[in-house]
C-alpha positions, -999 to +999 in steps of 0.1 A: +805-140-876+825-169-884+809-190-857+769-185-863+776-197-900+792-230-889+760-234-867+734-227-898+755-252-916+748-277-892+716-272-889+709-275-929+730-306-927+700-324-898+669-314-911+669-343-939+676-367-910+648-353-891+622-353-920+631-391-927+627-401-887+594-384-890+579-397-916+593-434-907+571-430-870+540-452-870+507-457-842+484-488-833+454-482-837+427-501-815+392-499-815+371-522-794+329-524-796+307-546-782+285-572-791+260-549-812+288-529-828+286-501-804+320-484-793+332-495-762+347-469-739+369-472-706+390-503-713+424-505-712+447-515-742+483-527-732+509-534-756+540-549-741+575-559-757+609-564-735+616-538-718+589-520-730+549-512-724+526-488-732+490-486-723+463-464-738+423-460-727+393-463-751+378-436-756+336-426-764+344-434-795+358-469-792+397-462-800+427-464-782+461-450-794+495-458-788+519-439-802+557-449-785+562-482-811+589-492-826+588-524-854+585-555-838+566-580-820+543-571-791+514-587-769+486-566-771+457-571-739+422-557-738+414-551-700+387-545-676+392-536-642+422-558-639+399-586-658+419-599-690+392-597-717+415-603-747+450-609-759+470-613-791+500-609-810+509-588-830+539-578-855+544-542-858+538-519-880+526-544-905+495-544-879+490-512-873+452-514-866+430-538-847+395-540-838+380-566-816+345-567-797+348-572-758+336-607-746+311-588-722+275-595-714+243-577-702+226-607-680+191-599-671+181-621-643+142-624-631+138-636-595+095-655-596+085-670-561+070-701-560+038-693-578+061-679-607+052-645-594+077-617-603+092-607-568+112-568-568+128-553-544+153-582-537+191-588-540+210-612-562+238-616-559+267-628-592+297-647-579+324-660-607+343-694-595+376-676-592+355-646-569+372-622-594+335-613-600+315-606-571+281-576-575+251-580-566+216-559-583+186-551-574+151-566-585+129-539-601+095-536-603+092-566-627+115-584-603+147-585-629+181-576-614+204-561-644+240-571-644+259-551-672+296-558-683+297-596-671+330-609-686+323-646-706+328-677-687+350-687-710+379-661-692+405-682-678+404-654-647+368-660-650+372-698-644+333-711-656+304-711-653+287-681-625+263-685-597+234-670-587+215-662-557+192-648-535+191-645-496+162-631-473+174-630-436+207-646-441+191-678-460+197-686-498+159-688-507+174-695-542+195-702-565+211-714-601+245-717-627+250-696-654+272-695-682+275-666-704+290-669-734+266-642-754+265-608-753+232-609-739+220-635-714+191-639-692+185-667-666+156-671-641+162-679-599+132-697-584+130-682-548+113-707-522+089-675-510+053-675-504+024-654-495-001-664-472-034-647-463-045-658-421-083-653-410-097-657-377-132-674-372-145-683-339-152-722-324-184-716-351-164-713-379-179-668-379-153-646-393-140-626-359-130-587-367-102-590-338-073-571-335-043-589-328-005-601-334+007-624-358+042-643-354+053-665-376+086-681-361+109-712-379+145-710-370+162-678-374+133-665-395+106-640-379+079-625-393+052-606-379+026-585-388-012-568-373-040-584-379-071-560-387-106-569-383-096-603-383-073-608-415-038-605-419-013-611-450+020-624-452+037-615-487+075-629-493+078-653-468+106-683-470+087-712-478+086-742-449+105-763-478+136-739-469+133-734-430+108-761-420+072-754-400+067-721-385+053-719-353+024-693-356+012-673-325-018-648-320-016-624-295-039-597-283-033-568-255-052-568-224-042-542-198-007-533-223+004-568-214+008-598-245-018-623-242-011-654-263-049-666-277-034-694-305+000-712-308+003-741-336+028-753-365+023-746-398+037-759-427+037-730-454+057-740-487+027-727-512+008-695-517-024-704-496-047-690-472-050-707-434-076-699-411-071-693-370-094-704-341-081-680-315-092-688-276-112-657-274-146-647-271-166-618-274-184-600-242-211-582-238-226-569-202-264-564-198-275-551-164-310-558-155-327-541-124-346-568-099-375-568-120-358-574-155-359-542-169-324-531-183-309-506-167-288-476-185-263-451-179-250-475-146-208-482-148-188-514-160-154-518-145-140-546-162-108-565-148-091-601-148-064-616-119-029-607-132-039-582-157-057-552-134-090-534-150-083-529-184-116-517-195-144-498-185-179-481-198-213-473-194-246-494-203-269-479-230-303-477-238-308-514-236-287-519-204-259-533-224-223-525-226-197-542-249-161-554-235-155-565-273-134-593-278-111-611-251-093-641-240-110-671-226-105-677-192-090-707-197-064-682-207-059-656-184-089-667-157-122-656-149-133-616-154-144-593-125-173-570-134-182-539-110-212-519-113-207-489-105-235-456-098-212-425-099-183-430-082-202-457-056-195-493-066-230-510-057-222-546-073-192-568-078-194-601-099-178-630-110-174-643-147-162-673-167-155-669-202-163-704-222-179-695-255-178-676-284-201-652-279-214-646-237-241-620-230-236-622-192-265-605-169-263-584-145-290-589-120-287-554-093-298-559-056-318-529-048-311-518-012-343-510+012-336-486+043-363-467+062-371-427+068-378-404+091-389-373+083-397-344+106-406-307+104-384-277+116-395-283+154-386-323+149-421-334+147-434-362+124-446-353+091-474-369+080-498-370+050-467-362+026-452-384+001-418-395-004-393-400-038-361-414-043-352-410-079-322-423-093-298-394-104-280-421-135-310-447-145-342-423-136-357-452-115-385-432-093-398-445-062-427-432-045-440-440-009-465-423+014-449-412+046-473-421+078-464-399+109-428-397+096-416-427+090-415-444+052-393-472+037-378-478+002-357-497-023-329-482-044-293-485-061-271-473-031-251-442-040-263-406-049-304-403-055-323-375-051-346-373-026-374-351-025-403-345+000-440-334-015-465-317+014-500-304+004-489-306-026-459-286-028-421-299-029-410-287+005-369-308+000-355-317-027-316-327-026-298-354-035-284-378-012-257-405-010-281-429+002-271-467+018-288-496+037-281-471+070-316-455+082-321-421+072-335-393+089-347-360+070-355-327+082-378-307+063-373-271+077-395-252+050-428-268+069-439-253+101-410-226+109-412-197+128-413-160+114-399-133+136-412-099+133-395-073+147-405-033+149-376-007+156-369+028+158-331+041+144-316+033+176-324-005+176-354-001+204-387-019+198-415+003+189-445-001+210-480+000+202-486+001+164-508-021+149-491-049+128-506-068+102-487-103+086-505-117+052-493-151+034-504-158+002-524-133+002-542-145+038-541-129+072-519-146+095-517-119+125-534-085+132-518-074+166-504-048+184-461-042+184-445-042+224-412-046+236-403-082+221-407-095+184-441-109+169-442-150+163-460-164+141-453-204+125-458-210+090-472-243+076-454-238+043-434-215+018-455-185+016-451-149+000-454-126+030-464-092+034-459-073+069-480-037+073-471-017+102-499+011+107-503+045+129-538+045+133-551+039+101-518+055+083-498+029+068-460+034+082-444+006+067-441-024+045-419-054+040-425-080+015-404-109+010-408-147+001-403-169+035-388-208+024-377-215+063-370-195+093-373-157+087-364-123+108-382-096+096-372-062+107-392-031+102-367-002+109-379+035+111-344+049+103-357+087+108-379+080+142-373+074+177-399+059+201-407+076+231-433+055+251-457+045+222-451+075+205-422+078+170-411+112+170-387+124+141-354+124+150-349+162+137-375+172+156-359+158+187-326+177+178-344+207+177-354+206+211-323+195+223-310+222+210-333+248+223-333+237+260-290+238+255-298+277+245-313+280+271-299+269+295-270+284+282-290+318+284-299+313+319-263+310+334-257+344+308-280+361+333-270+348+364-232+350+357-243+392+349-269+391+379-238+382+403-217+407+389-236+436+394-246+426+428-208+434+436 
């Protein structure tokens, strides 16, 4: 009992002591803004004494607290990521609150090309002299970079004024000094860049709608870009005052392989537009038979020495088919055209490619051969006329053929070839046809007809009257024997065959004979005997009654012999 009232009593003996500490106990109080009055967040207060240091970090608000001082002097320091913004001394707690604005800028800086054009998309880059600032921004769409929180120049970590620039491809296209001593600043970079707008006319001075390469080449710079239809445009390029002339090529394809049509220096320090004369020209193929007319629907093979066949087509209603544009052949050489009918190639030539513009023509060679044309038995067909008609262009030739022989011009390869007799088309097929003499057999004119009359067992029927129509006309009224019935036809016919008893009508065939025919008139239920058809039942019957009977007559002589036993 004695001992926990000694300790109440020295507890009530503290508690003035503790009250008077307390309410001795001061805090700094710093509040930074910036240069609008705005509160400053995210910097670091320091104060430091001997042997002691506190630091403290403003908050949205602005303020920073530190609450461990005792009286005295101290060195306060307003920081930014290790950046010394501001410093001052202090006596404490007489100052017991400070406010100061942070020396720190928002620099806007607009990057114009040489036109004064805004140019976005690019970097700048913001370098202090000390390099304890080093960032780089972004051009917008206006082509201004924003740099926020630039420390003054007048920092001694900051050491001066700041530079700034911009590089394209490892070049400074631009640059300038800065020295920001306001809370906002903005400064403007000149960039040496340029945009330049390329056509291509020909040696006349005519817009060309090629398709090609462009290369623009100076140093280490390179920048290319398709040209379509003849124009191409360059946009941000480092002007020629930077990197010198660039050495500008054209190049088109021909057979997937680079073909270099213009090379020249051009000196490009201003916005401007420049116009090409490429060594090209444009082609066009017109293929005229011997007698000048055009000739369509024939093939173009188009080639050049180095570069293979690197295009190909077929010639419209004019004869005329368009390569397009190509290279001179000062360039890559002269230009190989084939004709071609099908798959046959009938013509190969040989072209130089000056000018602008070539229409080159095509004169074909017609290739004359000479005909014979027999009948089935291989005799000469005469009074007939002859046609060759050209399966891709239609060309028709006509020629009379004079006991069988005939001659004609054509394109060599496949034409159809058709024979006319009395007026009817007795061959018609198409033929691969060269200079090599032809020789045609028409086997649907004078061919034989084979008429044959049989019984069920395969054996000619004699003596019935046979009657052959074609057309409608009697050819042969005879009588059938032990071999078939001949006859030639002069032509196609629809033929009718009557086989008659008397005057009963047994049998007919009808058919449609084109070339050699076997006609067979079959009596599937008859059998001949002599010149007589008997029906086949009938003869079984017979058969079988002389087997009975026979069969009945050793009966009676098998009993007969028994008996007489």
């Amino acid at each position: 009992m004695k001992t926990t009232t000694l300790t109440l009593l020295v507890i009530l003996l503290m508690l003035p002591h503790v009250t008077l500490s307390q309410s001795q106990q001061q805090v700094l109080t710093v509040l930074v803004t910036t240069g609008d009055g705005a509160p400053r967040s995210g910097l670091t207060v320091t104060v430091q004494a001997e042997n002691f240091r506190e630091t403290a970090v403003t908050n949205a608000t602005g303020y920073a607290v530190l609450r461990q001082l005792s009286p005295g002097t101290y060195q306060v320091t307003v920081s930014l990521q290790n950046i010394e913004l501001i410093r001052r001394t202090i006596s404490f707690p007489e100052t017991s609150f400070i406010r100061e604005v942070a020396p720190l800028s928002t620099l806007y800086a607009k990057v114009v090309d040489t036109a004064g054009k805004p140019v976005p998309n690019f970097f700048v880059n913001l370098l202090s002299p000390t390099g304890l600032v080093s960032v780089s921004q972004r051009t917008n769409s206006t082509g201004v970079a924003v740099f926020r929180d630039i420390p003054f120049s007048n920092i001694s970590s900051i050491g001066g004024v700041y530079r700034l620039s911009t590089v394209k491809q490892g070049i400074i296209i631009g640059s300038v000094e800065k020295s920001v001593e306001k809370y906002v600043e903005e400064v403007t970079i000149s960039a040496g860049l340029v945009n330049a707008n390329f056509s291509l006319v020909d040696s006349q001075g005519v817009r060309m709608k090629l398709s090609a390469s462009l290369s623009l080449r100076a140093g280490n710079v390179t920048e290319s870009v398709d040209v379509v239809d003849g124009f191409a445009s360059v946009t941000q390029l480092i002007s020629s005052a930077i990197v010198g002339s660039y050495n500008t090529s054209l190049s088109v394809k021909l057979s997937n392989k680079d073909v270099v049509v213009y090379n020249s220096l051009l000196n490009i320090d201003a916005y401007g537009s420049f116009t090409l004369s490429p060594d090209v020209g444009e082609l066009v193929i017109k293929v005229l038979d011997p007698d000048g007319n055009p000739v369509k629907g024939v093939g173009i093979l188009v080639g050049a020495s180095g570069y293979g066949n690197f295009t190909s087509g077929v010639t419209d209603q004019q004869g005329q088919f368009s390569v397009g544009i190509v290279p001179l052949s000062k360039v890559v050489g002269d230009y190989q055209l084939s004709v071609f009918r099908g798959r046959s190639r009938i013509q190969v030539e040989q072209l130089s490619l000056s000018e602008s513009k070539v229409i080159k023509e095509v004169k074909l060679t017609l290739t004359k051969t000479s005909f014979r044309i027999v009948d089935y038995t291989g005799s000469p067909l005469s009074s007939a006329m002859l046609s060759i008609k050209d399966t891709v262009t239609g060309r028709t030739v006509n020629t009379t053929i004079a006991a069988g022989e005939a001659s004609a011009d054509f394109f060599p390869g496949p034409n159809e070839v058709s024979v006319t007799y009395r007026d009817r088309v007795v061959f018609q097929k198409v033929l691969e046809l060269s200079s090599e003499p032809q020789e045609i057999r028409v086997t649907s004119v004078n061919f034989p007809l084979s008429i044959s009359v049989l019984d069920s067992l395969g054996q000619f029927v004699e003596g019935l009257r046979v009657k052959v129509y074609g057309d409608g006309r009697e050819l042969l009224n005879t009588v059938s024997g032990s071999s078939p019935l001949k006859i030639t036809l002069e032509l196609p016919a629809d033929v009718v065959v009557d086989v008659f008893s008397g005057e009963n009508l047994l049998a007919r065939e009808r058919r449609y004979a084109a070339g050699p025919e076997d006609v067979q008139i079959r009596f599937v239920d008859m059998v001949a005997l002599g010149n007589v058809l008997l029906p086949i039942q009938l003869l079984a019957s017979v058969f079988l009654a002389a087997i009975l009977a026979c069969l009945l007559a050793a009966a009676f002589i098998i009993t007969r012999s028994g008996k007489q036993r």
